[in-house]
ZADO-1210 file (C-alpha; in nm, 4 decimals, padded with zeros to 6 digits):
<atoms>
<atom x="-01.0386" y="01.5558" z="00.2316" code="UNK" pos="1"/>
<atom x="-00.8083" y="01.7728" z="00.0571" code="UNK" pos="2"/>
<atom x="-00.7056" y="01.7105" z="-00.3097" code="UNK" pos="3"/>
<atom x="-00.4010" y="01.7055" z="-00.2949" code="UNK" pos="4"/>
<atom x="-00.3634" y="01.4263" z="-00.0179" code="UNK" pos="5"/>
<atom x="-00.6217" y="01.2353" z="-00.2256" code="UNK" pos="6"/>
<atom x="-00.4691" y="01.2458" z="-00.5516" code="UNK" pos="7"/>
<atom x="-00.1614" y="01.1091" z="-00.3626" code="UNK" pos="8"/>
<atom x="-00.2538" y="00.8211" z="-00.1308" code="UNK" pos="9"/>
<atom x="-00.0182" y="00.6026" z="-00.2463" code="UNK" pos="10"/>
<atom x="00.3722" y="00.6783" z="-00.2612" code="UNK" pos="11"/>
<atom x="00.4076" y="00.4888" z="-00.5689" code="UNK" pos="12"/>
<atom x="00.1754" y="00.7527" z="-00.7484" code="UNK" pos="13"/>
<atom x="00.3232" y="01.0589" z="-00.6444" code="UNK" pos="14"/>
<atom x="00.5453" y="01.1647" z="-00.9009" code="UNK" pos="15"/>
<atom x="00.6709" y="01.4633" z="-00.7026" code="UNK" pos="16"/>
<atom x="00.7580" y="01.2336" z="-00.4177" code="UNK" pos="17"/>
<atom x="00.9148" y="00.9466" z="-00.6077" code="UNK" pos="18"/>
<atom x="01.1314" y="01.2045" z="-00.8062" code="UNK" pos="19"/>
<atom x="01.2319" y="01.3819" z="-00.4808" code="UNK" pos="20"/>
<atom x="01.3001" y="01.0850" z="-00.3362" code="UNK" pos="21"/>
<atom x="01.4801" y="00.9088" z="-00.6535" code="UNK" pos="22"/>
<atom x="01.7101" y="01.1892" z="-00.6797" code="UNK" pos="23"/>
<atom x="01.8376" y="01.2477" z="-00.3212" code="UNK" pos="24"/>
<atom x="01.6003" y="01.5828" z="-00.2693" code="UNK" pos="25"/>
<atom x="01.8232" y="01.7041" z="-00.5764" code="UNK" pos="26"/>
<atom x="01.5031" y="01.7971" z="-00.8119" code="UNK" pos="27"/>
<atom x="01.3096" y="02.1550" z="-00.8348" code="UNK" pos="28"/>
<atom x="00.9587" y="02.0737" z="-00.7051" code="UNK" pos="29"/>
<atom x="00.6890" y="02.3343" z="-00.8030" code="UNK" pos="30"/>
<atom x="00.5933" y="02.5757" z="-00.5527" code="UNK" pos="31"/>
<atom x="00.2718" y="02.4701" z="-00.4874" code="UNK" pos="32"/>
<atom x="00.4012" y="02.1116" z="-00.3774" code="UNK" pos="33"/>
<atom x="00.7198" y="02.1662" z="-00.2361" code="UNK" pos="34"/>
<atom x="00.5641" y="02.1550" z="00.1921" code="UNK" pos="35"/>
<atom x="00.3837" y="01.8292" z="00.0668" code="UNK" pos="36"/>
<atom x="00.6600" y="01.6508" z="-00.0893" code="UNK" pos="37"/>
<atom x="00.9405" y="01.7338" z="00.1752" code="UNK" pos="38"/>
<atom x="00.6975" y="01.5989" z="00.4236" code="UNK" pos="39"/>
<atom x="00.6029" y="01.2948" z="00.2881" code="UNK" pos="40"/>
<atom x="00.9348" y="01.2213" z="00.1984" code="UNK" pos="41"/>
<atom x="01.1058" y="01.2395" z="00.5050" code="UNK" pos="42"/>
<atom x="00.8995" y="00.9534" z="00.6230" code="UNK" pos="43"/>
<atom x="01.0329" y="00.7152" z="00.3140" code="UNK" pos="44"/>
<atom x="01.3410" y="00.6496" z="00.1884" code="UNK" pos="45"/>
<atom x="01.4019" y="00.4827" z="-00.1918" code="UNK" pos="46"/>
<atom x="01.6547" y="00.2131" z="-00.2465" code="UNK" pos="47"/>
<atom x="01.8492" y="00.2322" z="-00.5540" code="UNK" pos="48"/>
<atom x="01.9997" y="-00.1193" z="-00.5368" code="UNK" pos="49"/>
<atom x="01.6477" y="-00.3163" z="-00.5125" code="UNK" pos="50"/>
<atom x="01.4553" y="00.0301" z="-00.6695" code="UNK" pos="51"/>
<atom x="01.2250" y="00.0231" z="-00.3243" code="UNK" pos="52"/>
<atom x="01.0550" y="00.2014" z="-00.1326" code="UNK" pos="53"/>
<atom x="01.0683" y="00.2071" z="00.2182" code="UNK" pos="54"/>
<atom x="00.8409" y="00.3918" z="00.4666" code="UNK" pos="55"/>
<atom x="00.9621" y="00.4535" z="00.7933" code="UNK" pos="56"/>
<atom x="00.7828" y="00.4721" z="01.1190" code="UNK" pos="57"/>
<atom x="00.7771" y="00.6288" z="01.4273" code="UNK" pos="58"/>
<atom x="01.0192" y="00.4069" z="01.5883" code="UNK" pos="59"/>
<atom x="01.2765" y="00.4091" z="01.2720" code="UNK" pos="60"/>
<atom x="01.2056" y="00.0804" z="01.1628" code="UNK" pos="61"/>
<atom x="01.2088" y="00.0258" z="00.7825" code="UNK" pos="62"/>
<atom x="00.8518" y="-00.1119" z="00.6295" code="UNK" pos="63"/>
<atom x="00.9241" y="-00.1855" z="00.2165" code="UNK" pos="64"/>
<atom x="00.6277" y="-00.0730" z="00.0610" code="UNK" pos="65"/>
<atom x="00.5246" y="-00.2505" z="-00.1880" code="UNK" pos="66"/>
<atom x="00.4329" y="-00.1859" z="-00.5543" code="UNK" pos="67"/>
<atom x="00.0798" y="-00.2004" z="-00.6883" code="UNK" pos="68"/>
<atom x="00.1371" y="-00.5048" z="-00.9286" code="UNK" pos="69"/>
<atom x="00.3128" y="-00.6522" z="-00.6627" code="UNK" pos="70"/>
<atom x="00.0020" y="-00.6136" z="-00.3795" code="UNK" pos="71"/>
<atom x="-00.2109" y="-00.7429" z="-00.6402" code="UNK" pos="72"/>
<atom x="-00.0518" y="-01.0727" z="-00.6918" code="UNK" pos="73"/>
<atom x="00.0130" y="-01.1036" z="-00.2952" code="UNK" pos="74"/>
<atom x="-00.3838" y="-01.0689" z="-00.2419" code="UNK" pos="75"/>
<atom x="-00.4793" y="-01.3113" z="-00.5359" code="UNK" pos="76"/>
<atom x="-00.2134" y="-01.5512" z="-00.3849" code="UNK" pos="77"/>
<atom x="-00.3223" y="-01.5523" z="-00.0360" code="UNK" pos="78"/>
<atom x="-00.6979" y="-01.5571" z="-00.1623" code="UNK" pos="79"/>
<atom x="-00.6060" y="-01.8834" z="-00.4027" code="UNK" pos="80"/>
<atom x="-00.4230" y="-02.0464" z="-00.0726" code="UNK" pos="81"/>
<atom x="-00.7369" y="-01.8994" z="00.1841" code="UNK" pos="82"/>
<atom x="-01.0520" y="-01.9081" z="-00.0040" code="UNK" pos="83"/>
<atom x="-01.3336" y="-01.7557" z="00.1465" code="UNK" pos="84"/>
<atom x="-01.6095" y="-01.8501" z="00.3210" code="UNK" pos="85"/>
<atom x="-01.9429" y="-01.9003" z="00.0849" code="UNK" pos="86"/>
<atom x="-02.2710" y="-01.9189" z="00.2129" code="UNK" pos="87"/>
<atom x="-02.3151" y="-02.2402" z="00.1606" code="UNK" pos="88"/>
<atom x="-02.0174" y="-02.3192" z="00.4165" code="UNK" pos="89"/>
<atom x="-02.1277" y="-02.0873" z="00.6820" code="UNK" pos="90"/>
<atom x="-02.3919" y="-02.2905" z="00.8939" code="UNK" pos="91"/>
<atom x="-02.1868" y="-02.6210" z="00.8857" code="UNK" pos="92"/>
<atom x="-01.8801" y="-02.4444" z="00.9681" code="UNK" pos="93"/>
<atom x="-02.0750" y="-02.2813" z="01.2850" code="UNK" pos="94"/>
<atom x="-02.3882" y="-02.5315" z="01.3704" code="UNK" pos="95"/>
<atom x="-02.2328" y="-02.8811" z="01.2432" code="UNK" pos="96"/>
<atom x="-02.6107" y="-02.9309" z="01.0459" code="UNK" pos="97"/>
<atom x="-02.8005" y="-02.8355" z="00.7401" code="UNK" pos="98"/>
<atom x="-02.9922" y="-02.5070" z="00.8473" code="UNK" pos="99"/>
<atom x="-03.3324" y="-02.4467" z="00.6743" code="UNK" pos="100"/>
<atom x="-03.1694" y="-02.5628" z="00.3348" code="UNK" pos="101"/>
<atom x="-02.9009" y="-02.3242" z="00.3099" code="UNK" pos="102"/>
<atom x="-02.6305" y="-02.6200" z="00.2417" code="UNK" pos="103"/>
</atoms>
């Protein structure tokens, strides 16, 4: 994979994008970045009013995109309301009986 796409997986840490994007295209890019950034950005769009970003797909609909503080606490959330399934819960769940001692 190619550095440059790797060092920039995420919109929210590409600081060439999120400047581009921030200031309307407005901003000098360096050479070496400028073919990357343009298209990257023309797939997102930042809102000012809410400071968002929004990627959007091939069939123009707007998908916010959101921060990496903010996926964190959505993913602890979920996993406090979910759980997980332990071992111990496994064969009950599936058989209904205490398999070899595993419960």
């Amino acid at each position: 994979m190619p550095t440059a796409i790797y060092k920039h997986r995420d919109v929210h840490d590409d600081v060439w994008c999120l400047r581009w994007l921030k200031s309307d295209g407005s901003v000098e890019l360096p050479e070496d970045e400028v073919r990357r950034v343009k298209r990257r950005a023309a797939r997102h769009r930042w809102d000012e009013a809410t400071d968002e970003i929004y990627m959007i797909t091939l069939s123009g609909k707007e998908v916010r995109i959101l921060k990496p503080a903010d996926r964190l606490a959505l993913v602890k959330e979920y996993h406090s309301r979910t759980g997980h399934w332990g071992i111990r819960d496994v064969p009950n769940t599936f058989y209904g009986s205490d398999i070899g001692g595993l419960t």
